[in-house]
N, CA, C and O atoms as a CHARMM CRD file, in Angstrom:
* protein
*
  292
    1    1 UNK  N    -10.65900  14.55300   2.79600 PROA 1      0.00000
    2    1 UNK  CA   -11.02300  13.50300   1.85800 PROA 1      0.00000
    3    1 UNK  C     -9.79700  12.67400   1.46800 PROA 1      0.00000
    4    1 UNK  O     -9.86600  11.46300   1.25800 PROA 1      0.00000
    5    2 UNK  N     -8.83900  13.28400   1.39600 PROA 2      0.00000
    6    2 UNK  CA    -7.47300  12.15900   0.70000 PROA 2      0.00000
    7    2 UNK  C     -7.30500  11.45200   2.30300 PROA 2      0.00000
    8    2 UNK  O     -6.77900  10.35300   2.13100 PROA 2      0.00000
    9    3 UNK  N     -7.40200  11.54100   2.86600 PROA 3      0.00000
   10    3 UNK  CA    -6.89900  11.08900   4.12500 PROA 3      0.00000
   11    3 UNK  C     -7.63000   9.81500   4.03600 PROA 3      0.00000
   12    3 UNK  O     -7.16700   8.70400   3.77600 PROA 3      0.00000
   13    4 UNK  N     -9.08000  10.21300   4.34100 PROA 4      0.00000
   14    4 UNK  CA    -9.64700   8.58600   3.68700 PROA 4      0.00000
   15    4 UNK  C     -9.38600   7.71600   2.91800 PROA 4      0.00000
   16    4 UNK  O     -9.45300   6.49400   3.04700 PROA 4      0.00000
   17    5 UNK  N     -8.99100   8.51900   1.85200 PROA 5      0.00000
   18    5 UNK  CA    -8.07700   7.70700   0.61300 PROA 5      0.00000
   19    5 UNK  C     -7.34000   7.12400   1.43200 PROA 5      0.00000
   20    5 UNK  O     -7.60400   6.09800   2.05800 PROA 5      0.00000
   21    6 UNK  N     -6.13500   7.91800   1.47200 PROA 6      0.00000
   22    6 UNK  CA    -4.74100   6.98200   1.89700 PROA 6      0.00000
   23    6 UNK  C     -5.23400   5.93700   2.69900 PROA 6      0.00000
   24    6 UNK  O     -4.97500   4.81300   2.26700 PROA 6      0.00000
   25    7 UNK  N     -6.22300   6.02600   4.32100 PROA 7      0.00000
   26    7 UNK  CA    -6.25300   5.33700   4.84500 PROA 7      0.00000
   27    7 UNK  C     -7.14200   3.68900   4.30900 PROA 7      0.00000
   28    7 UNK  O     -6.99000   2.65200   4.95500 PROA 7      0.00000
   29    8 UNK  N     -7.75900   3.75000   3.43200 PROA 8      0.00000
   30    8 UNK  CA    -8.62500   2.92000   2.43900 PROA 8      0.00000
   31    8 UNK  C     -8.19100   2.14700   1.76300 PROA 8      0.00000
   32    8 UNK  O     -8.69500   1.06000   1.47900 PROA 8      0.00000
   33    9 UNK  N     -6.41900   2.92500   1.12500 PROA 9      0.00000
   34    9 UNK  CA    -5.57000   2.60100   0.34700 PROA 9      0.00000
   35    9 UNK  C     -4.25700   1.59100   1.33700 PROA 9      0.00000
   36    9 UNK  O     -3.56100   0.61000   1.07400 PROA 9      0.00000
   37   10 UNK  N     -4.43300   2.47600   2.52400 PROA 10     0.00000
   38   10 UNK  CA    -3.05500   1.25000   3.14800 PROA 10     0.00000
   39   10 UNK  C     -4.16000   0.26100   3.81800 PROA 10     0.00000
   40   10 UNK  O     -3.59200  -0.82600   3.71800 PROA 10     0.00000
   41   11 UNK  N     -5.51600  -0.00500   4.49400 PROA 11     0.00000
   42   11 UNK  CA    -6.21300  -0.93100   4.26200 PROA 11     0.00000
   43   11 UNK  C     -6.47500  -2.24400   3.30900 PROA 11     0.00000
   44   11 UNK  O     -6.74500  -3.43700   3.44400 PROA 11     0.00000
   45   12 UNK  N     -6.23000  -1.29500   2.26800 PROA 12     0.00000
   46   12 UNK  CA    -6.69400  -2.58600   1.04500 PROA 12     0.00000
   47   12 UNK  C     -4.92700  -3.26800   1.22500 PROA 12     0.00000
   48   12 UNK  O     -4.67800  -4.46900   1.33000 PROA 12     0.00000
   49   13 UNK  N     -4.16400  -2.44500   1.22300 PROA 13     0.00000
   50   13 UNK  CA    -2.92900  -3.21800   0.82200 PROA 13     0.00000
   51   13 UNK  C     -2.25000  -4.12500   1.89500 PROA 13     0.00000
   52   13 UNK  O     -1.48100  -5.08600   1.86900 PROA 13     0.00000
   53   14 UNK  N     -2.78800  -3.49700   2.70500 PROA 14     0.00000
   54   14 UNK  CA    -2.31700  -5.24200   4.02000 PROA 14     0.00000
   55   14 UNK  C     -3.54700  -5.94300   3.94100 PROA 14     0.00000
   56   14 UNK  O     -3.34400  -7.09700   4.31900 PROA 14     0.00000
   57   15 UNK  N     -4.84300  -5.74900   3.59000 PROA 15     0.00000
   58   15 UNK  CA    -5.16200  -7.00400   3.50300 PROA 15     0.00000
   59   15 UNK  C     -5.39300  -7.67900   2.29400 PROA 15     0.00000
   60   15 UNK  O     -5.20400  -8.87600   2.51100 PROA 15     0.00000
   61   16 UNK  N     -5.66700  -7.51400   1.28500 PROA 16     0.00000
   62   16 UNK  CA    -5.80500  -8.05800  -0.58900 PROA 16     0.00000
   63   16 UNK  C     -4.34600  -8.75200  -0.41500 PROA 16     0.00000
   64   16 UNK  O     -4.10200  -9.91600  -0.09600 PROA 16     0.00000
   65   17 UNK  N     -3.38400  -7.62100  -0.74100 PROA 17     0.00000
   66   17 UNK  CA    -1.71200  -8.13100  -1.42400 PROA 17     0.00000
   67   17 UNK  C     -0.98700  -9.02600  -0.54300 PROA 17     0.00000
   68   17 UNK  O     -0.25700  -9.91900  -0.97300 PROA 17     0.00000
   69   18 UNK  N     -1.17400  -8.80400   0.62300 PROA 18     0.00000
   70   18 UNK  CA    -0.37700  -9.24000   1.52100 PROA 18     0.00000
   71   18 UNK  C     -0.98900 -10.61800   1.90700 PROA 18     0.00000
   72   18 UNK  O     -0.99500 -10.91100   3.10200 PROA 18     0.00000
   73   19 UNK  N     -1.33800 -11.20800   1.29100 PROA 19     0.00000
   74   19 UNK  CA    -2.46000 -12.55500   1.77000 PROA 19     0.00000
   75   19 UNK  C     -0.99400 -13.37700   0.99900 PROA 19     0.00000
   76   19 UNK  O     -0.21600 -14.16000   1.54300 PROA 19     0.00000
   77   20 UNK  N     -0.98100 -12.83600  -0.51300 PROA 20     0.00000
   78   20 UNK  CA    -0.18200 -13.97100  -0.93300 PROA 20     0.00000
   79   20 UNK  C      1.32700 -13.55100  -1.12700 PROA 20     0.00000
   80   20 UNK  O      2.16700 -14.44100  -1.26500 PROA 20     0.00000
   81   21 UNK  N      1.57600 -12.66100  -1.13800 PROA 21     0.00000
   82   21 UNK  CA     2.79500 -11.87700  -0.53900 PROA 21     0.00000
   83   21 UNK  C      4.11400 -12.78900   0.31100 PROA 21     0.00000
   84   21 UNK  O      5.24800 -13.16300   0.01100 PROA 21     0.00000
   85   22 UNK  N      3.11000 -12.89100   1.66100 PROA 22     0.00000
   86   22 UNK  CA     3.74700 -12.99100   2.87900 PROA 22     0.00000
   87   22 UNK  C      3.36400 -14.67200   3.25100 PROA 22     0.00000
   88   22 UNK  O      3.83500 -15.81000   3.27300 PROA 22     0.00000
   89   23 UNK  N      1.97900 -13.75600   3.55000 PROA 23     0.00000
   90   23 UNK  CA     1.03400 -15.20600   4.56300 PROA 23     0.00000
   91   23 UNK  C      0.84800 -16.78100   3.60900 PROA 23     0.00000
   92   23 UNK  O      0.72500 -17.77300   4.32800 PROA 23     0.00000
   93   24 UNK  N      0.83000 -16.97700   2.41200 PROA 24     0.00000
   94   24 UNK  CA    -0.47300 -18.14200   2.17500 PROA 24     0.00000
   95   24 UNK  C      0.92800 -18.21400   1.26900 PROA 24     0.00000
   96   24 UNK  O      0.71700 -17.50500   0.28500 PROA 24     0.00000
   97   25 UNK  N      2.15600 -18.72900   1.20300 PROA 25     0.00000
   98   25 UNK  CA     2.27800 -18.94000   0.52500 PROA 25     0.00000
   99   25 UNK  C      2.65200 -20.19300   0.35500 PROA 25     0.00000
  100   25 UNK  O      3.58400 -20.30000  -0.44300 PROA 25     0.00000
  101   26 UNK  N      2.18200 -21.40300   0.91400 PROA 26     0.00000
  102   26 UNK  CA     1.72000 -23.13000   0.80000 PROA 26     0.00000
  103   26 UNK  C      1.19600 -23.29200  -0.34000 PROA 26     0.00000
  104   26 UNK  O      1.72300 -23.93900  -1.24600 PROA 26     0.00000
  105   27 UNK  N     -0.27700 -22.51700  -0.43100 PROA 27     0.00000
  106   27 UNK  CA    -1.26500 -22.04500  -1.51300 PROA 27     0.00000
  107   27 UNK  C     -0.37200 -22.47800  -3.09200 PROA 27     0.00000
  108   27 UNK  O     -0.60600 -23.09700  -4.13000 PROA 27     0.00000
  109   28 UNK  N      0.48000 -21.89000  -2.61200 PROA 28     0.00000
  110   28 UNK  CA     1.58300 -21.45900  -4.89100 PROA 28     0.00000
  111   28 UNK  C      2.08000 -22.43200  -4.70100 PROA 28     0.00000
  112   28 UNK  O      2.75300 -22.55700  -5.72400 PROA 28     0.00000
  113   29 UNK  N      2.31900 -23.53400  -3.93000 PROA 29     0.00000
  114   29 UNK  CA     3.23000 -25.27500  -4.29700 PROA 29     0.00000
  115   29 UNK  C      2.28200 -25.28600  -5.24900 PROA 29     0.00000
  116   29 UNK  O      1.12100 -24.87900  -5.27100 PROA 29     0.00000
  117   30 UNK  N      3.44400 -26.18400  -6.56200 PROA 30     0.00000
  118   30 UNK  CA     2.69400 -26.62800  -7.73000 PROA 30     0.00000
  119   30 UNK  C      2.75800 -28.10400  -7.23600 PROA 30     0.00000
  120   30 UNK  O      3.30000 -28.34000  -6.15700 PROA 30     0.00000
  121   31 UNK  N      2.03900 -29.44900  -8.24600 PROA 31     0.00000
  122   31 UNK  CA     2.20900 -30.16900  -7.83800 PROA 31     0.00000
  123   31 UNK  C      3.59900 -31.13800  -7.42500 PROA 31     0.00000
  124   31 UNK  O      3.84000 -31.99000  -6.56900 PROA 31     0.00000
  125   32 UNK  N      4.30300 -30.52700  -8.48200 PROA 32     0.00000
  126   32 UNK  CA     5.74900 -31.51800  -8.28000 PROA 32     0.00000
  127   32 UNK  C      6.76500 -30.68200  -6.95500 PROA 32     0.00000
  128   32 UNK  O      7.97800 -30.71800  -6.75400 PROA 32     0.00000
  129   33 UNK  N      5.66300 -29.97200  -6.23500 PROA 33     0.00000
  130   33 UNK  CA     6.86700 -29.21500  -4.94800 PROA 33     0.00000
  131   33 UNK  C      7.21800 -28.13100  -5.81700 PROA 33     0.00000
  132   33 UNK  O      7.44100 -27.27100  -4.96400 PROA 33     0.00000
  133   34 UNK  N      7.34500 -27.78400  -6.49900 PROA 34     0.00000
  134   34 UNK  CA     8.27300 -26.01100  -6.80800 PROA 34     0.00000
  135   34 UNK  C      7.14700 -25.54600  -6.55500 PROA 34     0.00000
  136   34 UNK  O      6.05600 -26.11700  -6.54100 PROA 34     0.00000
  137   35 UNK  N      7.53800 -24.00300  -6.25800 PROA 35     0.00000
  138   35 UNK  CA     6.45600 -22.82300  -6.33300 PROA 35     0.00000
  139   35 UNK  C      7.04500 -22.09900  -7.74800 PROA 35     0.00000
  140   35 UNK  O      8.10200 -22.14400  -8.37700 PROA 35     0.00000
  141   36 UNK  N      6.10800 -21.60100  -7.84200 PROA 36     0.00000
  142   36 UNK  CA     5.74400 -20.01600  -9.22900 PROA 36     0.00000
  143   36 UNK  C      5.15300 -19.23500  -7.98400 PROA 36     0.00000
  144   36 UNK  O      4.08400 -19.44600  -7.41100 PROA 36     0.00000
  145   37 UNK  N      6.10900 -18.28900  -7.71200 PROA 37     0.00000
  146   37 UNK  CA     5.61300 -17.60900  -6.91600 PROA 37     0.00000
  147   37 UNK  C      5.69400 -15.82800  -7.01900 PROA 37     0.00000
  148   37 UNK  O      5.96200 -14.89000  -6.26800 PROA 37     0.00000
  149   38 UNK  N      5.21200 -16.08600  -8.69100 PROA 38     0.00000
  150   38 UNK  CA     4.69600 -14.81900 -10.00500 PROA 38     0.00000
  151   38 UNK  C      3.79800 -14.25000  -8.82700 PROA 38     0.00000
  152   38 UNK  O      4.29000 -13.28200  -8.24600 PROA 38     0.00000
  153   39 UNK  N      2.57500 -14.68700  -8.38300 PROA 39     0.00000
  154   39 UNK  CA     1.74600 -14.31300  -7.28300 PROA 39     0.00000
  155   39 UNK  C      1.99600 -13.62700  -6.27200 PROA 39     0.00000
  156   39 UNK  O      1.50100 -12.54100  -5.97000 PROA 39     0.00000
  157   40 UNK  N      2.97700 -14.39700  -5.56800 PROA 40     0.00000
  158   40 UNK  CA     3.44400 -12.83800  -4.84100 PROA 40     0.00000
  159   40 UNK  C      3.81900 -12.02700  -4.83800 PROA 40     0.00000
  160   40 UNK  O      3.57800 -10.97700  -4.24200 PROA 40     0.00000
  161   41 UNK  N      4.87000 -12.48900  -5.87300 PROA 41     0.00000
  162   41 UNK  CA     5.79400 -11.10000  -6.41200 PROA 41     0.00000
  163   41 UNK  C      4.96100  -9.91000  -6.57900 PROA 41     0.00000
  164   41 UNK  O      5.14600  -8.86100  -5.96300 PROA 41     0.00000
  165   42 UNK  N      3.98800 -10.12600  -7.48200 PROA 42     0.00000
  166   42 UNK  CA     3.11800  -9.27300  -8.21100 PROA 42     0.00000
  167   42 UNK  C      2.33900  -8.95100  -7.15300 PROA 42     0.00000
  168   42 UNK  O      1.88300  -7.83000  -7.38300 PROA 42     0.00000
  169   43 UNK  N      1.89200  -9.41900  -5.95200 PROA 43     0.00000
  170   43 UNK  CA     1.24400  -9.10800  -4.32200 PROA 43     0.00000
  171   43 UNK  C      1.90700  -8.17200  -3.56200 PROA 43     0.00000
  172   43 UNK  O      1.48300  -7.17000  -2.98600 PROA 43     0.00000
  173   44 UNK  N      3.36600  -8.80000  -3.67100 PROA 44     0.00000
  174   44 UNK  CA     3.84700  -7.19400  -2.87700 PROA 44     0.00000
  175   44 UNK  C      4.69800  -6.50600  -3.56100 PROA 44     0.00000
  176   44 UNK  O      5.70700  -6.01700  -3.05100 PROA 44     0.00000
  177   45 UNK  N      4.39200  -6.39300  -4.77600 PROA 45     0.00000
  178   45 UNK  CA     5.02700  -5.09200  -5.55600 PROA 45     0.00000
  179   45 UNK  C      3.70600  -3.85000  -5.49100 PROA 45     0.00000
  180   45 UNK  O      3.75800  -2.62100  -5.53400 PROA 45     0.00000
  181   46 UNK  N      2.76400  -4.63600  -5.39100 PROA 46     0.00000
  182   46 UNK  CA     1.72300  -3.59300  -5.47200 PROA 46     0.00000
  183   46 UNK  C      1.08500  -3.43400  -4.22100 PROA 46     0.00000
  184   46 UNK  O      0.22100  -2.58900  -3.98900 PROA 46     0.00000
  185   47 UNK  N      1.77400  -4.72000  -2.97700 PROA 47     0.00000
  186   47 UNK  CA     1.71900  -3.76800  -1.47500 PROA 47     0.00000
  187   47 UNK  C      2.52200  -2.38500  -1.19600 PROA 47     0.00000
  188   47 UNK  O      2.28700  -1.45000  -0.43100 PROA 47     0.00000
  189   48 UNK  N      3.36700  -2.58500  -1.94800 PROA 48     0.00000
  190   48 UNK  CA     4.24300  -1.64400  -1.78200 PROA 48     0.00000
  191   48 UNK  C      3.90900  -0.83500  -2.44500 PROA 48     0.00000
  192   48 UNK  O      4.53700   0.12100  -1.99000 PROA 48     0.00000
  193   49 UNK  N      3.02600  -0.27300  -3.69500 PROA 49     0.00000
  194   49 UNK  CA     2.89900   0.19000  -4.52300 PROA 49     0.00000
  195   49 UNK  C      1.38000   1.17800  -3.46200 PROA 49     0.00000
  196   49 UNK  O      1.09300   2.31500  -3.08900 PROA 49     0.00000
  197   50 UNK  N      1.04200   0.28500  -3.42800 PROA 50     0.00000
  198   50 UNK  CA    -0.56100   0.63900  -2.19400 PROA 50     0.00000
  199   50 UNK  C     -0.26100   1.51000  -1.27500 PROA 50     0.00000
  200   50 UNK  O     -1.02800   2.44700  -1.05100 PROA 50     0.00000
  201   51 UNK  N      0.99200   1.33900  -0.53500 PROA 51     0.00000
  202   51 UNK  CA     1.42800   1.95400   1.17300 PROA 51     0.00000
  203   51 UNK  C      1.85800   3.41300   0.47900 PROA 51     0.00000
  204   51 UNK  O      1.52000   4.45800   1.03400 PROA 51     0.00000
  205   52 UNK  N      2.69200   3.42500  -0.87700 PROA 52     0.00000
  206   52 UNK  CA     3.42500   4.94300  -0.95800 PROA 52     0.00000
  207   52 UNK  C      2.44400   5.43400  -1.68600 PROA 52     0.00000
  208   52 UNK  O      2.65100   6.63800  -1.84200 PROA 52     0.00000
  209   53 UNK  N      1.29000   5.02500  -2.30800 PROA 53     0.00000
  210   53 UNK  CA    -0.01300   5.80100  -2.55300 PROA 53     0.00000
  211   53 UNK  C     -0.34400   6.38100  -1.60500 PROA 53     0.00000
  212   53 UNK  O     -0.45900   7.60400  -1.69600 PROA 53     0.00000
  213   54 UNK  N     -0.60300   5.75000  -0.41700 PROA 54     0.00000
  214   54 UNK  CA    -1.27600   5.90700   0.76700 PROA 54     0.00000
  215   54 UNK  C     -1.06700   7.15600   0.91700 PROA 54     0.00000
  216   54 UNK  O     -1.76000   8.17200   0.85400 PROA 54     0.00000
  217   55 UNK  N      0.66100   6.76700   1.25500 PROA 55     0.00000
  218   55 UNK  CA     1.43700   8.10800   1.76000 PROA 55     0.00000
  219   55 UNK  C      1.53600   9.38400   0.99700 PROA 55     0.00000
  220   55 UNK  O      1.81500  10.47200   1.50000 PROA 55     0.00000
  221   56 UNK  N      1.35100   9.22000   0.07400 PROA 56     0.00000
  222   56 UNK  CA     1.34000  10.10600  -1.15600 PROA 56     0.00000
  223   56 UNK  C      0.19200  10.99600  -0.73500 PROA 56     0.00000
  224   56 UNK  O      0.36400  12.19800  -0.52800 PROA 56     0.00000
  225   57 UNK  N     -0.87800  10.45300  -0.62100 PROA 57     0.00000
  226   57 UNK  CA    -2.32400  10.96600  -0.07200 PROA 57     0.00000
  227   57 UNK  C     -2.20800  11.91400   1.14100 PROA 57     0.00000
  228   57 UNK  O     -2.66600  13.05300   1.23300 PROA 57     0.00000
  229   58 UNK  N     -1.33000  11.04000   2.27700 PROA 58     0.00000
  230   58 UNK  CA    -1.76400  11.99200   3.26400 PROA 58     0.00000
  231   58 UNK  C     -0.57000  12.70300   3.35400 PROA 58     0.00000
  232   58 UNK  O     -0.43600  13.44600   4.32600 PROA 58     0.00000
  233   59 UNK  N      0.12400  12.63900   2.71300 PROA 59     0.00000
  234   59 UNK  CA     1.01200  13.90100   2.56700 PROA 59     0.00000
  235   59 UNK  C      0.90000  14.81300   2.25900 PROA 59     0.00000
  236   59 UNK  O      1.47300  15.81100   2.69400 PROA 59     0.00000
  237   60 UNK  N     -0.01900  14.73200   1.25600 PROA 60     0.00000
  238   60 UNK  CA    -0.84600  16.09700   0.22800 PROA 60     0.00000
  239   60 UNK  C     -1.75500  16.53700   0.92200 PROA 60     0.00000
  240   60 UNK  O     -2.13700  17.67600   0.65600 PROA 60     0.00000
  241   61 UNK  N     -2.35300  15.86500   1.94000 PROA 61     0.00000
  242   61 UNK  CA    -3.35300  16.40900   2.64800 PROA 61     0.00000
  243   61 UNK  C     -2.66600  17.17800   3.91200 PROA 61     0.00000
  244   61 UNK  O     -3.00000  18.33600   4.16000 PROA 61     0.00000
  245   62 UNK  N     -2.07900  16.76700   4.39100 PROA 62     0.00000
  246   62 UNK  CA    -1.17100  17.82300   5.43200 PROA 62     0.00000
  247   62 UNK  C     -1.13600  18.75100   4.86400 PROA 62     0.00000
  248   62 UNK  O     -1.17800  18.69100   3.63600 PROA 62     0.00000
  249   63 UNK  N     -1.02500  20.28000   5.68600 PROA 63     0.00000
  250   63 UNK  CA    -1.31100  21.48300   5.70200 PROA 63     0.00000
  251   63 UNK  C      0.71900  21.78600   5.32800 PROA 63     0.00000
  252   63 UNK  O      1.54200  20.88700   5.50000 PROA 63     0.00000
  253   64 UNK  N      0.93600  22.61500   5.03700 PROA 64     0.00000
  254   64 UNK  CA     2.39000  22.56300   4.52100 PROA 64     0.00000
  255   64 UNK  C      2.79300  23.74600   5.30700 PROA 64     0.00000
  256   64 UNK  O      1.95100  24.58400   4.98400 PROA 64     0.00000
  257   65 UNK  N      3.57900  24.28400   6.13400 PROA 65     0.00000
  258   65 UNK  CA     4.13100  25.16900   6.63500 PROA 65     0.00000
  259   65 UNK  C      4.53500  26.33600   6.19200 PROA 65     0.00000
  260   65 UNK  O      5.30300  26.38700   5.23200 PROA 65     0.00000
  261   66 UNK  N      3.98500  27.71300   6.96000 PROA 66     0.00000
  262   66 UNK  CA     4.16700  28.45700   5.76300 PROA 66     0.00000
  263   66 UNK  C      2.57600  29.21400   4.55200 PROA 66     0.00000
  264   66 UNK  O      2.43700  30.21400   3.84800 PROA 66     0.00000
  265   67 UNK  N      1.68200  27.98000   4.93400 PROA 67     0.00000
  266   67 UNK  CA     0.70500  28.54800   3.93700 PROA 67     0.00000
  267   67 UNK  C     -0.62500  28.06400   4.25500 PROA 67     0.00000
  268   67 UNK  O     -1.39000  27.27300   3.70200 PROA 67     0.00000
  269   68 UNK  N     -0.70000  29.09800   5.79400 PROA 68     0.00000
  270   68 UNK  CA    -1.56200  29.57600   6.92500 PROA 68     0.00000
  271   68 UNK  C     -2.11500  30.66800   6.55600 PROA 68     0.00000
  272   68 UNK  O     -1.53700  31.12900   5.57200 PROA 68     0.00000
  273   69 UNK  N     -3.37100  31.56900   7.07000 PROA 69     0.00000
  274   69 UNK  CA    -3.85800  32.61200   6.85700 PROA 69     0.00000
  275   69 UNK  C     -3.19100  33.83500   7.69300 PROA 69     0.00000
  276   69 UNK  O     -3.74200  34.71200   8.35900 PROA 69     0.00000
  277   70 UNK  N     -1.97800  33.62400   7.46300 PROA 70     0.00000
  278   70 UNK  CA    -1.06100  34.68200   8.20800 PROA 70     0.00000
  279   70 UNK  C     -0.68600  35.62800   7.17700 PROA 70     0.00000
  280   70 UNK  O     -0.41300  35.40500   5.99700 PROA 70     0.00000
  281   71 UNK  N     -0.72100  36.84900   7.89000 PROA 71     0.00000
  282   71 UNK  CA    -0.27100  37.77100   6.88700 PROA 71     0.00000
  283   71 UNK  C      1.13400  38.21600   6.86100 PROA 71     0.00000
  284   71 UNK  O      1.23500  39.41400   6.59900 PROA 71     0.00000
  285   72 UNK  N      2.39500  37.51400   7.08200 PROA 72     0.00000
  286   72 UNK  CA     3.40700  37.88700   7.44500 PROA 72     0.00000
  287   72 UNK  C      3.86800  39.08200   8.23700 PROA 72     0.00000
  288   72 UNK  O      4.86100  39.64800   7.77900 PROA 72     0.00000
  289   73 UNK  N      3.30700  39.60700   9.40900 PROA 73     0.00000
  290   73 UNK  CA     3.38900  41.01400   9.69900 PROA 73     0.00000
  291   73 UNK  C      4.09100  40.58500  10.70000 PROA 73     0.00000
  292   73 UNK  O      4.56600  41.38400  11.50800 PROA 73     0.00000
């Protein structure tokens, strides 16, 4: 089940955050030519924020070495 997570979780975050992040950012010209580009910032702080969730997930879901149904014999 976390695996889905994570994978759901690095899904959403390349495609939602990363739109204005990276790609669209023509979009944030204000009219006089500057950008405010608050929008992306805040896009890929929480791409980035999305991917080490992810990882967070399927890390926890990996089996950890060591704590197998072995009986140490």
């Amino acid at each position: 089940m976390k695996k889905l997570i994570a994978i759901a979780l690095w899904l959403l975050a390349f495609a939602l955050p990363f739109r204005y992040a990276i790609l669209d950012t023509d979009e944030l010209l204000q009219a006089d030519g500057s950008t405010d580009n608050i929008t992306g910032l805040l896009s890929f702080i929480a791409m980035v924020g999305l991917i080490f969730a992810g990882y967070w997930f399927m890390d926890s879901a990996s089996p950890k070495p060591g704590t197998g149904d072995s009986h140490g014999h």
